[in-house]
N, C-alpha and C positions, 0 to 999 in steps of 0.2 A: 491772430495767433499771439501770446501770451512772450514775452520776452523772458529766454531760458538763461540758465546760467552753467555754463557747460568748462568742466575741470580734465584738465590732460592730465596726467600725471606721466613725466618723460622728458630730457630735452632734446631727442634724434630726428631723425629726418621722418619717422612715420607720424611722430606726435606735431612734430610742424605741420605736416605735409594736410593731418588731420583737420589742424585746428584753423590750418588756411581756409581748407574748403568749407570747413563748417562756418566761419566768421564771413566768407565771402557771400553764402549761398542764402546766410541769414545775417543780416548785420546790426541788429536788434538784439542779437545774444550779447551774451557777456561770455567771452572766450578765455579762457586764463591755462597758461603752462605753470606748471608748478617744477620743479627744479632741485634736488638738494643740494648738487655742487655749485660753485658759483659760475661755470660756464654752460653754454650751449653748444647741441649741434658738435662737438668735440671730437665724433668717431667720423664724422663727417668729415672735421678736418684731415685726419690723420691715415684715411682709408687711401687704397691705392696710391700706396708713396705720397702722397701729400696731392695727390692730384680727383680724387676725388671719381671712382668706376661707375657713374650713375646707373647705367645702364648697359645691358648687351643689345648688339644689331638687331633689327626684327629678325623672326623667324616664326613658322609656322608654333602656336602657340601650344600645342602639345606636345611638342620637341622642346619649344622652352620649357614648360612646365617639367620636364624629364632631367633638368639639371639640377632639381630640389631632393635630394636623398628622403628627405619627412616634408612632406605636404602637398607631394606634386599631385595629385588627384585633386583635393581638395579644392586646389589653386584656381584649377583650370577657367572654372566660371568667374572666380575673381578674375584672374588676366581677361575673360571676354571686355568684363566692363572696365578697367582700366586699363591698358595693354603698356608694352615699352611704345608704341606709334606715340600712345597718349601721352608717355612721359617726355619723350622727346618732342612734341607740340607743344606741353606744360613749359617746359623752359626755354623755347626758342619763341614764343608769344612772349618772355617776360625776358628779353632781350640774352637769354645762355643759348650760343652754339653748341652742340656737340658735334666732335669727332668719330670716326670709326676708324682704330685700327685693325689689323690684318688679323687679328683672331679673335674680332666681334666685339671688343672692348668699348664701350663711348667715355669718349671724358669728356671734359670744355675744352673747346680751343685755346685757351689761356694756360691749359697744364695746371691747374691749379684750383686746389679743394676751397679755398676764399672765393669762386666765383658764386658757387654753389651758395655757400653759405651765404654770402651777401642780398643774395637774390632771395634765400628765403627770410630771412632777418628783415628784407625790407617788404614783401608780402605781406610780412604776418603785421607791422606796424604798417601799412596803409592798410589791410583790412581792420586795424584795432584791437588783433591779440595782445593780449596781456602778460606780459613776463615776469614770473617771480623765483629770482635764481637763490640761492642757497636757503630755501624752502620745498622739503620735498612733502610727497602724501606718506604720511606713516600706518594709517590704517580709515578705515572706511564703512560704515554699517547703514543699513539704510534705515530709511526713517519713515513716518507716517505719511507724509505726503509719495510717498515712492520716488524721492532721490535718495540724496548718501548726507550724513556727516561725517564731514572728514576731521583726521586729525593729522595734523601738520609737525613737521621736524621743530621749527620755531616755538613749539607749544599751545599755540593756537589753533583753535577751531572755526569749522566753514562749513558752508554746504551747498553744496548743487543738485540738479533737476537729473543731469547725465554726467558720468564717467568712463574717461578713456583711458585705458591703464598701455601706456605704450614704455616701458622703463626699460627695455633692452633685453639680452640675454637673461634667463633663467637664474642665472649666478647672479645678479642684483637680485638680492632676497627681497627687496622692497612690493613691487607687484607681483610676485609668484604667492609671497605672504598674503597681500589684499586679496589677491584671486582664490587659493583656499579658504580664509575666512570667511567669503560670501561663499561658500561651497561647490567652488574649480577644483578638478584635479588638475593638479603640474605632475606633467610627467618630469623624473629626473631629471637635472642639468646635468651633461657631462661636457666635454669641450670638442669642437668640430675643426677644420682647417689647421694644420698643426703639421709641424717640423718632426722626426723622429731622431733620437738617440742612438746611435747606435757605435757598440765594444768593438767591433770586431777592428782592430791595430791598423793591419794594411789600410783600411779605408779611411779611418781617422788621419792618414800623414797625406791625404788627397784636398785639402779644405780650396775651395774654389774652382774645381774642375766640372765642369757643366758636359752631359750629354744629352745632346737634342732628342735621341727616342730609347726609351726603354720599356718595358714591362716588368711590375713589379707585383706581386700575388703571397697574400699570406699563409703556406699552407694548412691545411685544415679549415678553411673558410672559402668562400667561393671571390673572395674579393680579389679583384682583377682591373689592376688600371695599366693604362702606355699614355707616355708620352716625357716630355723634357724632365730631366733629374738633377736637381745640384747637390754635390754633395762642398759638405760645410766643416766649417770644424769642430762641430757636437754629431754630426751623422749626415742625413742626407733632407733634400727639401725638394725645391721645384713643384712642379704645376701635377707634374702625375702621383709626388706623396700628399700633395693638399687632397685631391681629389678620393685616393684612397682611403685618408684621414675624414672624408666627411661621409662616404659609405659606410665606413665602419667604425664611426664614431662609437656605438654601442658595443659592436663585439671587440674593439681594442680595449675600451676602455674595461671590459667583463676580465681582459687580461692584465688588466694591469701593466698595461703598455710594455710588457715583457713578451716577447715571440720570436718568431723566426721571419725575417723579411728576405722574399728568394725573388733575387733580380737576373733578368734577361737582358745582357746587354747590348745585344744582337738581336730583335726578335724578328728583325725582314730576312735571316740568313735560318735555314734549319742545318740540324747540327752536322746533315750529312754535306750538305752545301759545302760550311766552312771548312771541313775534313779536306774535300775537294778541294777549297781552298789552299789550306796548307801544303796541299799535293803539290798544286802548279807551281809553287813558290817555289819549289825543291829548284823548278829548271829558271825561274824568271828571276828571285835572288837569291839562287845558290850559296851566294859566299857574303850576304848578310843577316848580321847576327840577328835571331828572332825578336828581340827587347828592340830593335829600330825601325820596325815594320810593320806599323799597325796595319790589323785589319778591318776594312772597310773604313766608315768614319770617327772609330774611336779615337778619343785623346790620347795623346802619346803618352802621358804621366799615367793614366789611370790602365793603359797596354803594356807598360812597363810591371804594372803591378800584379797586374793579373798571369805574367808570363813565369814572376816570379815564385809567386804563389801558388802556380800547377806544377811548382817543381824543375823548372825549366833551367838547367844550370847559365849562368851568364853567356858564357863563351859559345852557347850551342848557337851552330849557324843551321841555315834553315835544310841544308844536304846533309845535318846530322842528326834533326829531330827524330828521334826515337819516336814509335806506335804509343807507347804508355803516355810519355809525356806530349804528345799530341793528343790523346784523347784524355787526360787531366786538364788540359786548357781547353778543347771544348768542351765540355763539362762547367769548366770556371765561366766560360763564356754564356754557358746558356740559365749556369742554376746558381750565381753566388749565393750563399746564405749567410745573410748578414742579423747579425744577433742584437735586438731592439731593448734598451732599459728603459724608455721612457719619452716624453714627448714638450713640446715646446710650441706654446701659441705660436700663429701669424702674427707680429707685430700689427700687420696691414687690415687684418679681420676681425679677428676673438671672436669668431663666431661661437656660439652654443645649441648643442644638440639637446631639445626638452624644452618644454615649456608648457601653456593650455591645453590642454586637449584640444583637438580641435571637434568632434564630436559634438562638444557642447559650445560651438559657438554658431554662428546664423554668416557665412560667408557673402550670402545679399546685402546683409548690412554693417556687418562684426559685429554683431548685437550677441550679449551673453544668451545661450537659451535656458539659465537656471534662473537670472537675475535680471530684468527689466531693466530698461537704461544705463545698464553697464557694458562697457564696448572693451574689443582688442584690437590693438594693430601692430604689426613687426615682429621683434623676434621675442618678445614676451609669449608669444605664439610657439607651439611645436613645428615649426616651420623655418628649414637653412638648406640653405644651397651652397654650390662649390663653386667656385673663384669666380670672377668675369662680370662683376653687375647684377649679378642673378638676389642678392639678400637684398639689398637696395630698392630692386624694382620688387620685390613683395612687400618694402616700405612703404614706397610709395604709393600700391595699387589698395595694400589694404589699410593707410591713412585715409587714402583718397573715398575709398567708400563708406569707412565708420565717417570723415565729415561729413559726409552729405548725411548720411542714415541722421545723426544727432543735428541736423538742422530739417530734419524730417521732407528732406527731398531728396532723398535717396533714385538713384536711375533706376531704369529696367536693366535686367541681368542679360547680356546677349548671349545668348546660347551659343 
């Protein structure tokens, strides 16, 4: 077999992860990452606080795949042949431990996104990848023999047998461009995992008060998340507005991140429960004031505000809550509506909603199906997931299989 000359274009962890397996599986190639900044691996550093989310816990693989808002279908058969098992074997074979903690998260035992890195960096130079950093691909057309010439940031021209366009999110116009050129659709980029804006006064003078469960639902949409909420001092964040920020990447962004965000800050009490609630209170604290006595586990700060805002005069003790303004505060309790102008990446993520079609690609190999020896892997792909390891481990599964595919030993797909 003929020694290929195989071009990444990318520095993240799927174009590594790629160009490992592919340099490993054949080491006769000429492997080369191509680069336009001058570092590597960068989102790698800086993902999960600096510690680097490789992966989530095993789980049955269609339950994982269900954490991808765009590509969880698709996936499925990719996750057979590379799974999170695999990725965690991948890096404990090359001396990385992972950890699990308590809501399926893996990192290194070291805390620290440099382990990762390190380990792939030295990979890729004992397989013999080749590095060329502030040299990116600017465009690419194929040629007679059925590879590509490329053309290069630097001015210069090259060419190889096969292409891997791993360049990140859809917002680096660099591969979304090469990929319609050879005749890809990209679907829009819009932006996925993201903080929200929000006007509404009272909630803005709360910036660092965190509640462990809520439910938050945009109406007129069906989007429905729970779970931990921080609110910030631009609006609110936490784990359950990431999550509804990557379902409804599409329809927020259709709004122009202006709507009504209606949170439930109680959703384990119904509203007759807490009613019942305020009852018993009449006899259990009589004679303290309702602003000192939250109910259930809310924060005192953010129970303060809410008792204020249904109207609830200061001085009322809980033997003189009036009907009205007890049921304006469950009301407040169960439906704030908080009025949204706009939104704010994950520092941690910047994931992006859009990319390839996936349609038109060959998930046994990443192999392009309009264009011969042109491959995808990561999030150049219409493919993201929500918080925990989940974008990461489609990095790695679908690096791991365009390598093998472009050193033409690609596995069987396990069903």
């Amino acid at each position: 077999m003929r020694q290929e000359r195989i071009v990444i274009a990318g520095r993240g962890a799927a174009g590594f992860f790629a160009a490992i397996a592919c340099a490993e599986a054949r080491p006769e190639n000429e492997v080369t990452i191509f680069e336009r900044s001058s570092q590597f691996l960068t989102k790698v550093r800086i993902s999960g606080g600096g510690r680097c989310n490789v992966t989530h816990s095993a789980m049955e693989l269609r339950a994982f795949s269900s954490r991808y808002p765009r590509g969880n279908r698709t996936l499925i058969s990719a996750l057979h042949t590379f799974s999170p098992e695999d990725t965690l074997a991948w890096f404990q074979r090359r001396g990385v431990r992972l950890k699990t903690e308590v809501d399926g998260r893996m990192f290194p035992v070291t805390d620290s996104s440099g382990t990762v890195i390190d380990c792939l960096l030295h990979e890729a130079e004992v397989a013999g990848v080749r590095l060329r950093a502030c040299t990116g691909v600017d465009g690419a057309t194929r040629n007679a023999s059925g590879g590509f010439d490329l053309q290069l940031t630097s001015g210069e021209t090259t060419t190889c047998d096969r292409l891997l366009l791993a360049t990140g999110g859809a917002r680096a116009a660099s591969g979304a461009d090469i990929a319609q050129a050879l005749g890809h659709t990209v679907e829009p980029p819009v932006p996925s995992l993201f903080s929200l804006h929000v006007t509404t006064e009272w909630l803005r003078a709360l910036p660092g008060v965190a509640v462990t469960d809520a439910e938050v639902t945009v109406p007129g949409t069906k989007l429905r998340e729970r779970g931990p909420l921080l609110i910030t001092h631009t609006g609110v964040s936490g784990p359950v507005i990431l999550r509804l920020s990557a379902w409804g990447a599409r329809v927020l962004a259709e709004r122009d991140y202006k709507f009504s965000l209606r949170v439930n800050w109680m959703p384990d009490m119904t509203a007759d429960k807490i009613a019942r609630e305020f009852h018993e209170r009449r006899s259990t604290h009589s004679r303290r004031h309702i602003s000192s006595v939250p109910v259930a586990a809310l924060p005192a700060r953010l129970w303060e505000q809410l008792v204020t805002m249904s109207g609830v005069p200061a001085e009322t003790i809980w033997t003189t809550l009036s009907r009205s303004h007890a049921a304006a505060l469950v009301e407040l309790l169960k439906k704030s509506e908080l009025a949204v102008d706009g939104q704010s990446l994950n520092k941690d993520e910047f994931v992006t909603c859009g990319g390839v079609n996936l349609r038109e690609v060959n998930f046994k190999t990443m192999e392009s199906r309009i264009v011969p020896h042109l491959y995808f892997a990561g999030e150049l792909l219409d493919i993201d997931a929500i918080t925990g390891g989940f974008n990461f481990q489609a990095a790695w599964t679908t690096g791991w299989i365009a390598g093998h595919a472009m050193a033409d030993t690609t596995p069987l797909v396990r069903e």
